[in-house]
C-alpha positions in Angstrom: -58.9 -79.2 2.2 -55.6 -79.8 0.8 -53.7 -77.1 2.3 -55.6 -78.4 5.9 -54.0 -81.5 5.6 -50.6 -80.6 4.9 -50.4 -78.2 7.2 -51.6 -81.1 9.8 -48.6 -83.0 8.5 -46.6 -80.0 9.0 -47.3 -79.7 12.3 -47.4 -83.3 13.1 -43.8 -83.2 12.4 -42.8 -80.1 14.2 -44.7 -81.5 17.1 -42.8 -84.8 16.6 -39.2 -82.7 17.5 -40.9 -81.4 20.6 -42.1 -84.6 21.6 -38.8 -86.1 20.9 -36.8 -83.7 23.2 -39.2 -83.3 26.2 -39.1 -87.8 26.3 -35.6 -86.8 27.3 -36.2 -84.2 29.2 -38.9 -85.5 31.3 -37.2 -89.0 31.7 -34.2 -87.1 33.5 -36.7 -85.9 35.9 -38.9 -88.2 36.6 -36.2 -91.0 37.1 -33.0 -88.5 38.5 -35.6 -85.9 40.0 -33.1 -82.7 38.1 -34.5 -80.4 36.2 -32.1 -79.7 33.6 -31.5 -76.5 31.9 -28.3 -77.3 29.8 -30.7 -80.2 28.4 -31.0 -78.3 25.3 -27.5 -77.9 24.7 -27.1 -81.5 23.7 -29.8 -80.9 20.9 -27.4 -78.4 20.1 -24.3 -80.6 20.2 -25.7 -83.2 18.7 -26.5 -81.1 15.3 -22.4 -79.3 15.2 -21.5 -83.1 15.9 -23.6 -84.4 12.8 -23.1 -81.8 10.9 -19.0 -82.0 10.9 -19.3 -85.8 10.5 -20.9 -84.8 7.4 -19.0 -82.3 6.1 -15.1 -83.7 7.7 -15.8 -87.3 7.0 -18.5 -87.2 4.4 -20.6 -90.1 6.1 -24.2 -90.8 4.8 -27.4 -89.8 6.6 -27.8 -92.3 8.7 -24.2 -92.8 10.0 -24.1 -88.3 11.1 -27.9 -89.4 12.6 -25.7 -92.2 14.7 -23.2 -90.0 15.7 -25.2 -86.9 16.7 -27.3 -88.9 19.4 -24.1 -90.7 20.5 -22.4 -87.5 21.0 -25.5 -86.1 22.7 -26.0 -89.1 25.4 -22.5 -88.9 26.1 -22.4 -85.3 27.0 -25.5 -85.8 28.8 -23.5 -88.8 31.0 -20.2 -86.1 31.1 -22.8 -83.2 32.5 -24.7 -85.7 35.3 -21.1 -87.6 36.6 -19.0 -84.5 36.7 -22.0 -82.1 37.8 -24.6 -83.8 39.1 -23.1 -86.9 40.7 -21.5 -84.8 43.3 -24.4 -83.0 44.6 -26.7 -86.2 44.6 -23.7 -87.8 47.0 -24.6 -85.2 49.0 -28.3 -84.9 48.9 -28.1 -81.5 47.5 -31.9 -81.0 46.5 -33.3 -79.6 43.4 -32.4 -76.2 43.4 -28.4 -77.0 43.5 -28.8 -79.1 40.5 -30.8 -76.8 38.3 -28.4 -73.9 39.4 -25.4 -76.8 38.6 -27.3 -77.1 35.4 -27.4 -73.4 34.4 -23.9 -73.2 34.7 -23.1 -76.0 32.3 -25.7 -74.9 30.3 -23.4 -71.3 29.7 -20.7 -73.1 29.5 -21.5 -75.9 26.6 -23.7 -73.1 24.9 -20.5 -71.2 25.0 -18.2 -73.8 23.5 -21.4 -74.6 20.7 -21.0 -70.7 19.7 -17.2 -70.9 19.3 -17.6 -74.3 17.6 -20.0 -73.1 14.9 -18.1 -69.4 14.9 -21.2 -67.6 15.9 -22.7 -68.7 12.4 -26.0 -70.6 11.0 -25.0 -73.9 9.1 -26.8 -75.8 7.0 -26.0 -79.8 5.9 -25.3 -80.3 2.6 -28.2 -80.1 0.1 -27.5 -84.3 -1.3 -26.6 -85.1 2.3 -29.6 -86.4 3.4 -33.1 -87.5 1.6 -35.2 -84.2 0.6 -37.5 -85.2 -1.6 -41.4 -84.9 -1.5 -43.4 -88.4 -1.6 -47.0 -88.3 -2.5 -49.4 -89.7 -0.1 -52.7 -89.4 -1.8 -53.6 -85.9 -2.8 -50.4 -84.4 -0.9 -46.6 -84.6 -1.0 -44.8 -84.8 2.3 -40.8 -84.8 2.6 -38.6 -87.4 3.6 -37.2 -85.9 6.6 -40.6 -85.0 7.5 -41.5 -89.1 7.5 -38.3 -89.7 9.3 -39.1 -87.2 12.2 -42.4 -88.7 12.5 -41.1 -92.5 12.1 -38.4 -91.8 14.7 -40.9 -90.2 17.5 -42.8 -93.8 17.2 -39.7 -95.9 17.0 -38.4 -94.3 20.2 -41.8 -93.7 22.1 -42.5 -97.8 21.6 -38.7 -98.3 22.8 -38.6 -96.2 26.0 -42.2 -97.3 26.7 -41.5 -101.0 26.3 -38.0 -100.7 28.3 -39.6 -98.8 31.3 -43.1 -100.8 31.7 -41.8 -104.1 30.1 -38.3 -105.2 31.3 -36.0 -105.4 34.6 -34.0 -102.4 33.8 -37.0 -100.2 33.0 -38.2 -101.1 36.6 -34.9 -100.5 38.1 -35.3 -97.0 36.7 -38.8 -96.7 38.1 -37.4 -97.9 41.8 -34.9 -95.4 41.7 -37.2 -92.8 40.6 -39.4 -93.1 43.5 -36.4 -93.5 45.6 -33.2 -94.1 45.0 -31.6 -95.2 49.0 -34.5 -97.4 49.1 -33.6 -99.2 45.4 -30.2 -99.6 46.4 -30.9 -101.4 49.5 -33.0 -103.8 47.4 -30.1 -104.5 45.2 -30.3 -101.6 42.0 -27.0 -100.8 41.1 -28.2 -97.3 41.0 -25.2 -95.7 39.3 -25.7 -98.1 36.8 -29.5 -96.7 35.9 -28.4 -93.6 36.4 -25.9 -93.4 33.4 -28.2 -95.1 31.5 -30.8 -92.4 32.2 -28.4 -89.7 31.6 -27.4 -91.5 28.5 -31.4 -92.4 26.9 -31.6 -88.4 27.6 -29.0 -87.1 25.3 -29.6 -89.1 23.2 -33.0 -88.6 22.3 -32.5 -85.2 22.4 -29.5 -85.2 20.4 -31.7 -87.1 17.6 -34.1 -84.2 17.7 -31.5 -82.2 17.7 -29.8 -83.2 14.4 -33.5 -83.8 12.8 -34.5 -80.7 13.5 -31.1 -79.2 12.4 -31.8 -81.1 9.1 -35.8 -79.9 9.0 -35.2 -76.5 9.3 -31.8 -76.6 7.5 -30.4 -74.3 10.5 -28.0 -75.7 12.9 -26.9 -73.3 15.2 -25.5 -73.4 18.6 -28.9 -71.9 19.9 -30.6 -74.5 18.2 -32.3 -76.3 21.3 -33.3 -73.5 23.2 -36.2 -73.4 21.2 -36.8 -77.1 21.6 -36.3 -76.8 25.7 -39.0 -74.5 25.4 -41.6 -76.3 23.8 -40.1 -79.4 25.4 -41.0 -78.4 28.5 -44.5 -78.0 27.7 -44.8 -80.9 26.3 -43.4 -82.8 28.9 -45.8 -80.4 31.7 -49.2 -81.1 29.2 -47.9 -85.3 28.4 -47.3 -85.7 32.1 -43.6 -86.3 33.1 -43.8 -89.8 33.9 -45.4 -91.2 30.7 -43.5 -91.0 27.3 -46.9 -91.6 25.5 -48.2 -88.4 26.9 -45.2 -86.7 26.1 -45.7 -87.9 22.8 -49.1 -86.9 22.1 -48.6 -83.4 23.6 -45.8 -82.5 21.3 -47.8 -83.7 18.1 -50.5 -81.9 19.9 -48.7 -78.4 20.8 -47.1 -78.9 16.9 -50.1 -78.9 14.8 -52.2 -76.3 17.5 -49.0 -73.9 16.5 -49.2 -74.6 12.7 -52.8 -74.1 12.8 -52.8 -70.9 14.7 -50.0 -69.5 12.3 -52.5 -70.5 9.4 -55.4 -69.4 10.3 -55.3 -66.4 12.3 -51.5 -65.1 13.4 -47.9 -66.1 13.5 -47.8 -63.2 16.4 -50.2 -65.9 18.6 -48.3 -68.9 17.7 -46.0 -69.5 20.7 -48.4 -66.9 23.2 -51.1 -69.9 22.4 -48.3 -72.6 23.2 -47.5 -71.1 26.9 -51.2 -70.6 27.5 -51.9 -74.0 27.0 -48.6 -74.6 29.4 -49.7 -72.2 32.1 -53.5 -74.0 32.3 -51.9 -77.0 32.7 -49.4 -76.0 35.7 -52.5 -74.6 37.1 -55.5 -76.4 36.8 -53.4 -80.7 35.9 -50.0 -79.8 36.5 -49.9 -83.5 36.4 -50.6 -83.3 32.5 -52.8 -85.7 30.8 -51.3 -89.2 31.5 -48.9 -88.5 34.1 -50.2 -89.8 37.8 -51.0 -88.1 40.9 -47.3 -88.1 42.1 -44.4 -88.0 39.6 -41.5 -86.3 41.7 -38.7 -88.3 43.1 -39.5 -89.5 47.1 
């Protein structure tokens, strides 16, 4: 029973970084209609970016958590205004942008290699709070609590701002369509960089936790979080950040489990399976409605 539960917790949190960087992910298309590969380079960023403020600057915890998802939703605003902004002024469609988006994603996974010399780094051992708390019969670290703290913090947040307040539905009108939102008064640009800039950011926060969880940051780092973002933006639905939500947690603990219990060879084949039902039998996931794309 105990090792159940901690492994439970263990995947709670690992699910809590997917969950993290497909809210990103999904809001960018669902509100901008681009599906982004160079998404996961601002995980990626956003750890290098942490990780130097740390080691250069020695600033606590919190402060290299600040500065890693600033870094992130600014190169996310950089990437949409210098790539993407041109190509939406001239209705280039979907596949332009995700080809535009390939070729930053080479590039800034390019420039993350050079930055980190090719190498794994880890953040300093007293850098940031490692040690175990007991909760009952188990003990779960404190980065694992802060993973799974900061998926609910910023689930309520995005939630509340979309459903709950005037710029929220700004970003819904332009969503559905954009000409149409502008002619009834959106400043559209103005969503849009705040879109772009919620995007990195989120990612670059699950980008420097799980830099700090798995005590690896490397310029690949969030190709492996696009990966399982993606699928658990596809199973959450791509219009609701509570489904999102669930579906990382979800696709986390269904990974730990099946590493536990019957292979680590099965773990990510059972994570695609799950994303290749979906596509094919609700590809619009479990809380996302009937039509998510962009009119």
């Amino acid at each position: 029973m105990y090792l159940f539960v901690e492994q439970l917790v263990n995947g709670w949190a690992i699910g809590s970084l997917y969950a993290l960087f497909g809210i990103g992910f999904g809001l960018v298309f669902s509100t901008l209609g681009i599906l982004n590969a160079a998404h996961g380079t601002y995980a990626s960023w956003a750890a290098i970016i942490g990780y130097y403020a740390v080691v250069w600057y020695g600033v606590p915890f919190p402060v290299a958590i600040v500065c890693g998802v600033f870094g992130g939703g600014i190169i996310a605003i950089l990437v949409d205004q210098l790539g993407f902004q041109p190509l939406r002024s001239r209705r280039v469609g979907l596949l332009g942008a995700f080809i535009t988006s390939i070729g930053f994603w080479i590039i800034l996974d390019s420039l993350a290699g050079f930055a980190t010399g090719q190498q794994s780094l880890a953040f300093p051992a007293r850098s940031y709070p490692n040690a175990l708390v007991e909760i009952g019969l188990i003990k779960v670290s404190q980065i694992q609590l802060t993973i799974i703290a900061s998926l609910i913090v910023v689930t309520v947040g995005i939630h509340l701002l979309i459903q709950r307040s005037r710029i929220g539905a700004a970003m819904r009108a332009v969503g559905w369509n954009d000409l149409a939102a502008g002619l009834s008064g959106v400043n559209s640009r103005i969503v849009i960089l705040l879109t772009a800039f919620l995007a990195g950011a989120t990612s670059g926060l699950a980008g420097v936790l799980g830099g700090i969880a798995t005590n690896n940051v490397h310029f690949s780092l969030g190709e492996g979080l696009m990966l399982k973002g993606f699928a658990a933006v596809v199973v959450g639905g791509f219009n609701d950040v509570r489904g999102t939500a669930i579906a990382g947690i979800m696709l986390g603990i269904i990974e730990v489990f099946v590493a536990q219990y019957i292979s680590t060879a099965f773990r990510d084949g059972v994570t695609y399976t799950l994303l290749l039902g979906f596509l094919i039998l609700r590809p619009r996931g479990l809380f996302g409605s009937a039509s998510f794309v962009r009119a």
